[in-house]
N, CA, C and O atoms as a GROMACS GRO file, in nm:
protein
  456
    1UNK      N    1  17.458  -0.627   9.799
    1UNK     CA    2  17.361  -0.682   9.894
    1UNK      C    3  17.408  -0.652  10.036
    1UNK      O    4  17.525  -0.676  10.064
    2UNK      N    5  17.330  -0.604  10.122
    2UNK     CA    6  17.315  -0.587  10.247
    2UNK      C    7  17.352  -0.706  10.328
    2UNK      O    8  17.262  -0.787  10.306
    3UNK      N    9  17.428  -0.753  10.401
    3UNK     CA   10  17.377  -0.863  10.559
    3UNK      C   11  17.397  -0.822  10.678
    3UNK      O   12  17.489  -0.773  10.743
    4UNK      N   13  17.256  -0.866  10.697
    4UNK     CA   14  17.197  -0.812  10.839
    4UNK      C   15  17.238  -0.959  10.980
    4UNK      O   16  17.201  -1.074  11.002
    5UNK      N   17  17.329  -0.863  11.036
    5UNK     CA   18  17.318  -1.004  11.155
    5UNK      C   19  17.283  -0.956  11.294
    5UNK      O   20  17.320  -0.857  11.358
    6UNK      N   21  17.206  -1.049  11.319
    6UNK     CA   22  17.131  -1.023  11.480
    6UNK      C   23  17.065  -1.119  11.510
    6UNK      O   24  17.098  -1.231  11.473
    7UNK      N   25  16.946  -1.095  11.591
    7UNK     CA   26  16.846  -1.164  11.689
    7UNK      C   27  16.712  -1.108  11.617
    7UNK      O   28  16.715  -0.987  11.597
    8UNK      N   29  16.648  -1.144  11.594
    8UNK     CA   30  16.468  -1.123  11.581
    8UNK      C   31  16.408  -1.039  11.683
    8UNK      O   32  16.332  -0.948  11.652
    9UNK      N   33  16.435  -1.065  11.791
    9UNK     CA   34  16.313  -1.048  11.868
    9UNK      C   35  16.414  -0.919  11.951
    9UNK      O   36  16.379  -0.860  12.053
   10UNK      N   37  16.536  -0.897  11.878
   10UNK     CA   38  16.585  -0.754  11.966
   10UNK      C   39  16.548  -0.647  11.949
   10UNK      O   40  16.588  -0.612  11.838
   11UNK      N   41  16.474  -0.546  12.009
   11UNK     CA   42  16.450  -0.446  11.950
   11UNK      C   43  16.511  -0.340  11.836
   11UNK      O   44  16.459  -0.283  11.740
   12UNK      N   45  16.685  -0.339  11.908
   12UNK     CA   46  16.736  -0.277  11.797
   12UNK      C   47  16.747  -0.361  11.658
   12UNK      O   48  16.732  -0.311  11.546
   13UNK      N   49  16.764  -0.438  11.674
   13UNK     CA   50  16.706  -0.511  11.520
   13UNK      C   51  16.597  -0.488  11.448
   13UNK      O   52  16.593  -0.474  11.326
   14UNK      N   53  16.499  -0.483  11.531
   14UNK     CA   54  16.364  -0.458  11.479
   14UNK      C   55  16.383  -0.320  11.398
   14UNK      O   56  16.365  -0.281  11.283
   15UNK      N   57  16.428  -0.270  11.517
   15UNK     CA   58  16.442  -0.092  11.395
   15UNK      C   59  16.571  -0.075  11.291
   15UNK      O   60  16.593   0.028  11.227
   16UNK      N   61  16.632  -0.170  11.288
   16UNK     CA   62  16.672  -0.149  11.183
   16UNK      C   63  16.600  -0.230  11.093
   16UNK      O   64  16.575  -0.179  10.984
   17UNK      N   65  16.574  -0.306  11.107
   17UNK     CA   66  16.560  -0.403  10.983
   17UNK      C   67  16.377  -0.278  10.949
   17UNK      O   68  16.350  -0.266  10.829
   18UNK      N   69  16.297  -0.218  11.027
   18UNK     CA   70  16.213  -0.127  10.968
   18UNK      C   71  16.289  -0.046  10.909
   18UNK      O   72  16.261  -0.037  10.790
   19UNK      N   73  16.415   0.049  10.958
   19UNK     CA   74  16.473   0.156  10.875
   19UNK      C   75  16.505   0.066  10.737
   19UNK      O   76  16.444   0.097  10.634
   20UNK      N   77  16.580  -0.022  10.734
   20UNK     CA   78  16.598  -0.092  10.608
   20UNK      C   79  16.450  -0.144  10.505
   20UNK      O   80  16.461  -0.169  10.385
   21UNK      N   81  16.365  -0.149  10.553
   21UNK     CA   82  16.245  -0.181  10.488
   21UNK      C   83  16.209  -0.059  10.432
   21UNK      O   84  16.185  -0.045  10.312
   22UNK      N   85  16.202   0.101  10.583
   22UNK     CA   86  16.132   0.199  10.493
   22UNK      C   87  16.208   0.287  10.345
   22UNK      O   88  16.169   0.345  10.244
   23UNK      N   89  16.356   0.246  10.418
   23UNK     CA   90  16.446   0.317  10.301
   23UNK      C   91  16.442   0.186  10.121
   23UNK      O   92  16.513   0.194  10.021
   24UNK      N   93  16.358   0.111  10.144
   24UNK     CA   94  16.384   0.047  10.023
   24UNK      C   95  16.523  -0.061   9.982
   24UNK      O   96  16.538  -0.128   9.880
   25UNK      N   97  16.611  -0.048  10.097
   25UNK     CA   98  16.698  -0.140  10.070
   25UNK      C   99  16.671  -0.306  10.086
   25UNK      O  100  16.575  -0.345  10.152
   26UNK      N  101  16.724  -0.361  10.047
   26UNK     CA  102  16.732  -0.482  10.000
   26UNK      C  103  16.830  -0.588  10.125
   26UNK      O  104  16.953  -0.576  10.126
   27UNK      N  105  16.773  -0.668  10.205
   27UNK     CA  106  16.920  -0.716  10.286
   27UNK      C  107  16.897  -0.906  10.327
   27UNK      O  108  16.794  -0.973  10.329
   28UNK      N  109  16.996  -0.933  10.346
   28UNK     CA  110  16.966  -1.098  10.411
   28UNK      C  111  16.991  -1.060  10.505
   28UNK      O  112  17.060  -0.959  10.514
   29UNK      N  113  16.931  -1.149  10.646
   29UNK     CA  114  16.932  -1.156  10.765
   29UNK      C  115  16.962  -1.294  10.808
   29UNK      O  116  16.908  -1.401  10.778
   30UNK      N  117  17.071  -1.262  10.895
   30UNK     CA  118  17.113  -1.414  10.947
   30UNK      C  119  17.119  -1.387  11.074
   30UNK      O  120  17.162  -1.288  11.133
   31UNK      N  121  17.037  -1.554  11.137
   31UNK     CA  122  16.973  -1.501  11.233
   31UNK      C  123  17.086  -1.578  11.378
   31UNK      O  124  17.056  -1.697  11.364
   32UNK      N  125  17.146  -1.576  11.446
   32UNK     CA  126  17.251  -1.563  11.548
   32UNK      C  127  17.147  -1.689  11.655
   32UNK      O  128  17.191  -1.789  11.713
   33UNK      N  129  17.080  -1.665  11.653
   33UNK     CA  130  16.998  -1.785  11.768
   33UNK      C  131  16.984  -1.926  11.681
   33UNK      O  132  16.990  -2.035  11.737
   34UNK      N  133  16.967  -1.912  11.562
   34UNK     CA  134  16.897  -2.033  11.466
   34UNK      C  135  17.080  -2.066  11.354
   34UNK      O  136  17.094  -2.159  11.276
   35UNK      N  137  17.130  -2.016  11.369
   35UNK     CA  138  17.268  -2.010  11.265
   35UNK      C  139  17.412  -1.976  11.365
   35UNK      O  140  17.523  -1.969  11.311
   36UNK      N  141  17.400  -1.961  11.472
   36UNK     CA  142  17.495  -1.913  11.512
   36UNK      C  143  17.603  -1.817  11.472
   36UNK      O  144  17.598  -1.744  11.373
   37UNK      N  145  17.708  -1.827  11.564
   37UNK     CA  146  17.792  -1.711  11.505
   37UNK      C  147  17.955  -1.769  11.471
   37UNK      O  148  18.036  -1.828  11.543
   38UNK      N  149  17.960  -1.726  11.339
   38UNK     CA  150  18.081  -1.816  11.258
   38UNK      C  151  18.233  -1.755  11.345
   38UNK      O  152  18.218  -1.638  11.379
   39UNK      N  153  18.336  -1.800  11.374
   39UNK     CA  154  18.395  -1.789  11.425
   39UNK      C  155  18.546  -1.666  11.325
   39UNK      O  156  18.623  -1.576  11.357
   40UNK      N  157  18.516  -1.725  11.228
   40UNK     CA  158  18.613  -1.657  11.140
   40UNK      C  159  18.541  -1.518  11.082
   40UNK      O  160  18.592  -1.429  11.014
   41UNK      N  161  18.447  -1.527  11.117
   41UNK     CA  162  18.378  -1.376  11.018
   41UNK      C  163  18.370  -1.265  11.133
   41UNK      O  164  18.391  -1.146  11.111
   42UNK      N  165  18.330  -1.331  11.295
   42UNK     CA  166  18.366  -1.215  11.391
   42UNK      C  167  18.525  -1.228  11.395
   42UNK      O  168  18.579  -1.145  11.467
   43UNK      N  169  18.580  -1.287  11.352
   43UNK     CA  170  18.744  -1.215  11.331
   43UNK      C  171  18.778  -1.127  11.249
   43UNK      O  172  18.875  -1.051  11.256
   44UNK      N  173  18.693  -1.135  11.161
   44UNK     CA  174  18.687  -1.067  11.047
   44UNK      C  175  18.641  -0.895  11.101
   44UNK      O  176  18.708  -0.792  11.098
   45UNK      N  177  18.502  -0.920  11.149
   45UNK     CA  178  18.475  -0.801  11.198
   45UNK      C  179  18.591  -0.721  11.305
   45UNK      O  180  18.656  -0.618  11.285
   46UNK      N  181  18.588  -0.800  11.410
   46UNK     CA  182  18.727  -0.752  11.498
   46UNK      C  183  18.796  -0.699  11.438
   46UNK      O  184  18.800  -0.587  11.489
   47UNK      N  185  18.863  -0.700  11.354
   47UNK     CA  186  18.972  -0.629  11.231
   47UNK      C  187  18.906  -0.511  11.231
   47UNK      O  188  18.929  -0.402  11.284
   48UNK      N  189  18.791  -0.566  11.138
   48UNK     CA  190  18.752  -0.408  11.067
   48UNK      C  191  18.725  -0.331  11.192
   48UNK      O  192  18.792  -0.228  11.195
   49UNK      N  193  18.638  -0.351  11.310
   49UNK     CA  194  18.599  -0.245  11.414
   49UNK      C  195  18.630  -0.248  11.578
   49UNK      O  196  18.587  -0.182  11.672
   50UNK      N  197  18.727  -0.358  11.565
   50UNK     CA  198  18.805  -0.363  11.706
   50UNK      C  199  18.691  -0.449  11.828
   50UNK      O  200  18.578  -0.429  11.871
   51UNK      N  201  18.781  -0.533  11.845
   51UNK     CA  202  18.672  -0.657  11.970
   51UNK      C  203  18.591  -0.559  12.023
   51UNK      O  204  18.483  -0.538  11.969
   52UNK      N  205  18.625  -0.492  12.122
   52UNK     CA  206  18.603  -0.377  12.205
   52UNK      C  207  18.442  -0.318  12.169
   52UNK      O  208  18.351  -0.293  12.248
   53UNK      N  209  18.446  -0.308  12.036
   53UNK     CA  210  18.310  -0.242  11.979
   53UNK      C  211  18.216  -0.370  11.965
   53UNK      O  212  18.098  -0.369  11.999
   54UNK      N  213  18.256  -0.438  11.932
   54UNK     CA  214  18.172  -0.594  11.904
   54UNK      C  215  18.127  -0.642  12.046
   54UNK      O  216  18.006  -0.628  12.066
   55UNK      N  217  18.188  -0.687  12.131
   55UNK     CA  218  18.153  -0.687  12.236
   55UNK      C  219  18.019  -0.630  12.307
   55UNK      O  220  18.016  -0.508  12.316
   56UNK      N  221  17.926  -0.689  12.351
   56UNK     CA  222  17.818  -0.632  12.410
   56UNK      C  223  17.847  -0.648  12.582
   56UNK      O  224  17.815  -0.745  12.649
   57UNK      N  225  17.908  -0.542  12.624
   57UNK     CA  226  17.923  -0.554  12.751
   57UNK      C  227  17.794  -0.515  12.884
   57UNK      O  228  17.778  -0.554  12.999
   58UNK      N  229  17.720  -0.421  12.793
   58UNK     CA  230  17.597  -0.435  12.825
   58UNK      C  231  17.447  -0.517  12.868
   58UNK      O  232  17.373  -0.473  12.956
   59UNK      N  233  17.421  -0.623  12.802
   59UNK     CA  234  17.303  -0.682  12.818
   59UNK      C  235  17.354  -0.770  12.924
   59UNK      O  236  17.460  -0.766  12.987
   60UNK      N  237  17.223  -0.876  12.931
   60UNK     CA  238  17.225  -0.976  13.048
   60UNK      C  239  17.336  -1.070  13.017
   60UNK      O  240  17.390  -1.135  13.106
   61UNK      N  241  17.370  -1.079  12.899
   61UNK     CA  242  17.429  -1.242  12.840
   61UNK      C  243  17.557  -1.196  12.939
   61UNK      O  244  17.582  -1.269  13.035
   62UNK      N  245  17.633  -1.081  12.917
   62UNK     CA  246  17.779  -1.046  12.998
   62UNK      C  247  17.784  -1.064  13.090
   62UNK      O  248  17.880  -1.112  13.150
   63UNK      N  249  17.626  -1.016  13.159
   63UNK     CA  250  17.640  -0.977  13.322
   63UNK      C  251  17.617  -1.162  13.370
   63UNK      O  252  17.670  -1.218  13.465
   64UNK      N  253  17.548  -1.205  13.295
   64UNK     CA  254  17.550  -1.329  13.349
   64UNK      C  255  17.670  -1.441  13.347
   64UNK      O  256  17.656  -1.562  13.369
   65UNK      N  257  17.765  -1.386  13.323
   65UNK     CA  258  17.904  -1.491  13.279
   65UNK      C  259  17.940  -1.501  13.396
   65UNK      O  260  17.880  -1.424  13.472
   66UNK      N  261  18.039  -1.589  13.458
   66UNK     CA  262  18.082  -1.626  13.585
   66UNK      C  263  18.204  -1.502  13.521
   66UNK      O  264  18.207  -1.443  13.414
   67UNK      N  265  18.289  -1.499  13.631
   67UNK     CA  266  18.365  -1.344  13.708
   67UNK      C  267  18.490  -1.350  13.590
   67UNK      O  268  18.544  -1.262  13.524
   68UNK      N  269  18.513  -1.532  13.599
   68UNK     CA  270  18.661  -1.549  13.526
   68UNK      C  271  18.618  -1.504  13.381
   68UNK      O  272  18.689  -1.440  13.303
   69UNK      N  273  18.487  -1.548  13.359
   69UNK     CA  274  18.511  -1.497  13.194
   69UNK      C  275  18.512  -1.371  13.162
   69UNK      O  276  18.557  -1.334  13.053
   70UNK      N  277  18.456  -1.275  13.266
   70UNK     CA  278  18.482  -1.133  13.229
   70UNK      C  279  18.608  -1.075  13.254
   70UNK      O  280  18.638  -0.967  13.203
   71UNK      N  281  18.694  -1.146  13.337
   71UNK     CA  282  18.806  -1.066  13.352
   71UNK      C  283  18.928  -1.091  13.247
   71UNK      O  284  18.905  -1.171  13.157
   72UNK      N  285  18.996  -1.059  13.250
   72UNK     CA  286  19.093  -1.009  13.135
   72UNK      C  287  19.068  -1.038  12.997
   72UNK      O  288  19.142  -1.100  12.921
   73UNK      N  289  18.988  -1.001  12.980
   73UNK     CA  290  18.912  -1.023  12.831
   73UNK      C  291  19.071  -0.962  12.743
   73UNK      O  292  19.123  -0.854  12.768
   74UNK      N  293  19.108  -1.034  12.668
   74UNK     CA  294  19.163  -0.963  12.510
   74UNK      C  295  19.058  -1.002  12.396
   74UNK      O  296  18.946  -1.052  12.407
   75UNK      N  297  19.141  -0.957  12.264
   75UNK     CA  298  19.049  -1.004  12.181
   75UNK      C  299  19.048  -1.189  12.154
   75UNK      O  300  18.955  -1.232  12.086
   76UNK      N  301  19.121  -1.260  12.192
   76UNK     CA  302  19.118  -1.400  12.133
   76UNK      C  303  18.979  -1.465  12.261
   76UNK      O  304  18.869  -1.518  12.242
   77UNK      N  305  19.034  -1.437  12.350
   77UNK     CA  306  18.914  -1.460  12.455
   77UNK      C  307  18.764  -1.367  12.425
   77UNK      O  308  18.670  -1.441  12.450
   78UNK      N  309  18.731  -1.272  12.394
   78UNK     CA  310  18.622  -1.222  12.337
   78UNK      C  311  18.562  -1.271  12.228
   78UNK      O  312  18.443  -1.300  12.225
   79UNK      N  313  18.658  -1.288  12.108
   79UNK     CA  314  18.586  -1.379  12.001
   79UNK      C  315  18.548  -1.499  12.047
   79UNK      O  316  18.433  -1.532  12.020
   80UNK      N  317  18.623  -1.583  12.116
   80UNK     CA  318  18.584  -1.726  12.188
   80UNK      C  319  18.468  -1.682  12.266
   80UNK      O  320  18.368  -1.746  12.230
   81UNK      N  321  18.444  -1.602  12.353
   81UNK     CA  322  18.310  -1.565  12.417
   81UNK      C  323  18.194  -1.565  12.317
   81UNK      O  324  18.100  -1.645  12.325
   82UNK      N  325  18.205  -1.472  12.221
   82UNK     CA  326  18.135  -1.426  12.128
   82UNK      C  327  18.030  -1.536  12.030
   82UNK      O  328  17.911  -1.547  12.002
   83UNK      N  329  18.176  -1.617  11.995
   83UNK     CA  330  18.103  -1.773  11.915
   83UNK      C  331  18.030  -1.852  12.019
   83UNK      O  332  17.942  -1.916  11.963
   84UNK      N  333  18.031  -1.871  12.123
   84UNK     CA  334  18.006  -1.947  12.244
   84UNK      C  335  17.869  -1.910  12.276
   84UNK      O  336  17.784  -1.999  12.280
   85UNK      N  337  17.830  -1.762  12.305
   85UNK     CA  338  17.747  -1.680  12.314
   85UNK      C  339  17.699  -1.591  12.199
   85UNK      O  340  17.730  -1.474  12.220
   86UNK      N  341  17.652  -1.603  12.118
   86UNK     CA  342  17.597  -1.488  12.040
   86UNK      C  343  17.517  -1.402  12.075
   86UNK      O  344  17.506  -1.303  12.003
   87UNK      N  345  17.438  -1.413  12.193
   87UNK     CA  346  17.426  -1.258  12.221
   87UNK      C  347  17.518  -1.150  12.266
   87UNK      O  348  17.476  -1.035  12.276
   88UNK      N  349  17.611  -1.174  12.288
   88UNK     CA  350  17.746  -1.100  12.345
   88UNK      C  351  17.754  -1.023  12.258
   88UNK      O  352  17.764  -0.909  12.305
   89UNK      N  353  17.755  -1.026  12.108
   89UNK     CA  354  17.799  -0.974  12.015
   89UNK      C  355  17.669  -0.802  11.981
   89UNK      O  356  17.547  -0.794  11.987
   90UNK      N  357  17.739  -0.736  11.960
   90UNK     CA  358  17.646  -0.615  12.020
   90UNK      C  359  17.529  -0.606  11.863
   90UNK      O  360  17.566  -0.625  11.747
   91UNK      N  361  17.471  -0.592  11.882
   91UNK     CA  362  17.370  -0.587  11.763
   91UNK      C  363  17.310  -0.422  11.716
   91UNK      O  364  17.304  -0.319  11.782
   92UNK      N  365  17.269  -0.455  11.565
   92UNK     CA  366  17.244  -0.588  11.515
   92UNK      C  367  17.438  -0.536  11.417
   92UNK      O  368  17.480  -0.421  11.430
   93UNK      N  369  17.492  -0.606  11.362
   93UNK     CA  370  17.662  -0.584  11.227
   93UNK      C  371  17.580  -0.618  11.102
   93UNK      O  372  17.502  -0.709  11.072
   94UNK      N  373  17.628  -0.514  11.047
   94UNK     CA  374  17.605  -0.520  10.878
   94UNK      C  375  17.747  -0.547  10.803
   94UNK      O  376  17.864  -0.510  10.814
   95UNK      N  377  17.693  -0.605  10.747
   95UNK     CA  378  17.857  -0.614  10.641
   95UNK      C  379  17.770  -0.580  10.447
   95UNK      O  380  17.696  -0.646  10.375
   96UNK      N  381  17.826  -0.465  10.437
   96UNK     CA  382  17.822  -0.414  10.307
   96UNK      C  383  17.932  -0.332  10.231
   96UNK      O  384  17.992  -0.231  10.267
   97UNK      N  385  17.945  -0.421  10.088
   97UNK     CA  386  18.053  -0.339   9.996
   97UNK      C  387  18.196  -0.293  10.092
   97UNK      O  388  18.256  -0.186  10.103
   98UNK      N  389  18.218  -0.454  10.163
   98UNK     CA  390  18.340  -0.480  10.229
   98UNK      C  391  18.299  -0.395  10.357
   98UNK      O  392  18.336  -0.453  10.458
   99UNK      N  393  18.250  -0.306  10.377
   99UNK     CA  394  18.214  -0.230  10.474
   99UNK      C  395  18.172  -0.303  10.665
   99UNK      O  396  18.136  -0.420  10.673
  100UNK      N  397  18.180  -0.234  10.766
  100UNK     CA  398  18.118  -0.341  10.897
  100UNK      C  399  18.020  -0.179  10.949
  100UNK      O  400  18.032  -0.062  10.910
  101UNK      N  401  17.939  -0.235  11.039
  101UNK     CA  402  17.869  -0.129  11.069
  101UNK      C  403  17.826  -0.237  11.191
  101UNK      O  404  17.786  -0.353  11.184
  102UNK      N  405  17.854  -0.140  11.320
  102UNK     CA  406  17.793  -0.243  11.446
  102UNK      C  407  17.705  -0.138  11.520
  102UNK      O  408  17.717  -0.015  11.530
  103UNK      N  409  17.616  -0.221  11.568
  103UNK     CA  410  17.485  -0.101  11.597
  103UNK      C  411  17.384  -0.026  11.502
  103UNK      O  412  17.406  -0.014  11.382
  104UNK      N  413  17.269   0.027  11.564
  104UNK     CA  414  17.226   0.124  11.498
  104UNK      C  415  17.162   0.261  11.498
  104UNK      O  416  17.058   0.309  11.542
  105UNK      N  417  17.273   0.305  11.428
  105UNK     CA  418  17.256   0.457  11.422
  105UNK      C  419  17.214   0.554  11.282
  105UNK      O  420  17.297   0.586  11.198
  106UNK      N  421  17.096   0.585  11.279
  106UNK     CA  422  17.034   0.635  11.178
  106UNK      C  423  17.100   0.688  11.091
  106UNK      O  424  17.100   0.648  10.974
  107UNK      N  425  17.164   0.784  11.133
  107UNK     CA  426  17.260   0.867  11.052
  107UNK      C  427  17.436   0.819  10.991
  107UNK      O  428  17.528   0.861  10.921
  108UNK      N  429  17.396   0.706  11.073
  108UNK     CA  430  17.537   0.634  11.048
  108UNK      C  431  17.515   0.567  10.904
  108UNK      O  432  17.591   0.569  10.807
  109UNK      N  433  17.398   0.511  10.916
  109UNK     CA  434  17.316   0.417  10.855
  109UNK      C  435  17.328   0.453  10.697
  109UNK      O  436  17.371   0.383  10.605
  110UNK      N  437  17.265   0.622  10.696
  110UNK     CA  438  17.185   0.668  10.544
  110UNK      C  439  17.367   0.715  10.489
  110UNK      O  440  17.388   0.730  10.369
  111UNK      N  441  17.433   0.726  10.549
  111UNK     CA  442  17.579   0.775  10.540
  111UNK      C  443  17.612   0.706  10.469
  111UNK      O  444  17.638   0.742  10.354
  112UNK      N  445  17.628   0.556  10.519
  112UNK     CA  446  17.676   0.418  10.461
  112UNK      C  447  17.603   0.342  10.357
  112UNK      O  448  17.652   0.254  10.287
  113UNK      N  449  17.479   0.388  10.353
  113UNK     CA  450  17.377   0.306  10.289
  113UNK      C  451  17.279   0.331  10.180
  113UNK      O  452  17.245   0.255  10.089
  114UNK      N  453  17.231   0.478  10.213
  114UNK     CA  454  17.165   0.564  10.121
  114UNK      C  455  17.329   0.656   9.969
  114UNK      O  456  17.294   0.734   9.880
   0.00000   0.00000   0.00000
C-alpha cells in the first residue's frame, strides 16, 4: 500500500494523487492540515532523505517565520519546525515498501511505483 502525505488543496498534490489515480495505483492519504504531522515518522523520513530535502524552504509558511527560526536550522530544529508547521514539510512524501519519495516527479514516480 501506498501513503500519500500532504495538503488537499496543494497543487502538487493534486497531480500526484491524479498521476496515482491515472496509473491505477491504490494509496491512503493523510491529510497534514486535519492529522497533523507525527513527530517520529518525519524523523523517520529525515533518515531516509536528509532534513535538508524535507524541508520546504520555499513556500510562504518559511518565509513567514520570524528571522530566529530560520537561522541555524540543523536537523533537530527543522523537525521541531516541521511538526509545529506542516506546511514546511515539502510536499506531497510517499512512504512505500519501506521506501520515502519527497516531491513529485513523474519519472521518479513510475521508477518507484510502476
Amino acid at each position: 500500500m501506498i501513503d500519500l502525505y500532504g495538503i488537499p488543496n496543494c497543487d502538487t498534490v493534486k497531480k500526484a494523487r491524479a498521476w496515482l489515480d491515472a496509473n491505477g495505483l491504490a494509496y491512503s492519504f493523510h491529510d497534514y492540515k486535519k492529522e497533523g504531522a507525527d513527530p517520529a515518522r518525519l524523523a523517520k523520513w529525515a533518515d531516509a532523505v536528509g532534513w535538508e530535502r524535507l524541508l520546504n524552504r520555499a513556500g510562504m509558511t518559511f518565509r513567514k517565520l520570524d528571522d530566529a527560526d530560520k537561522a541555524d536550522i540543523d536537523q533537530a530544529k527543522a523537525l521541531a519546525l516541521m511538526a509545529a508547521h506542516p506546511s514546511l514539510i515539502k510536499r506531497p512524501v510517499v512512504e512505500v515498501r519501506g521506501a520515502v519519495l519527497v516531491g513529485f516527479k513523474p519519472d521518479d514516480w513510475a521508477e518507484a511505483l510502476l
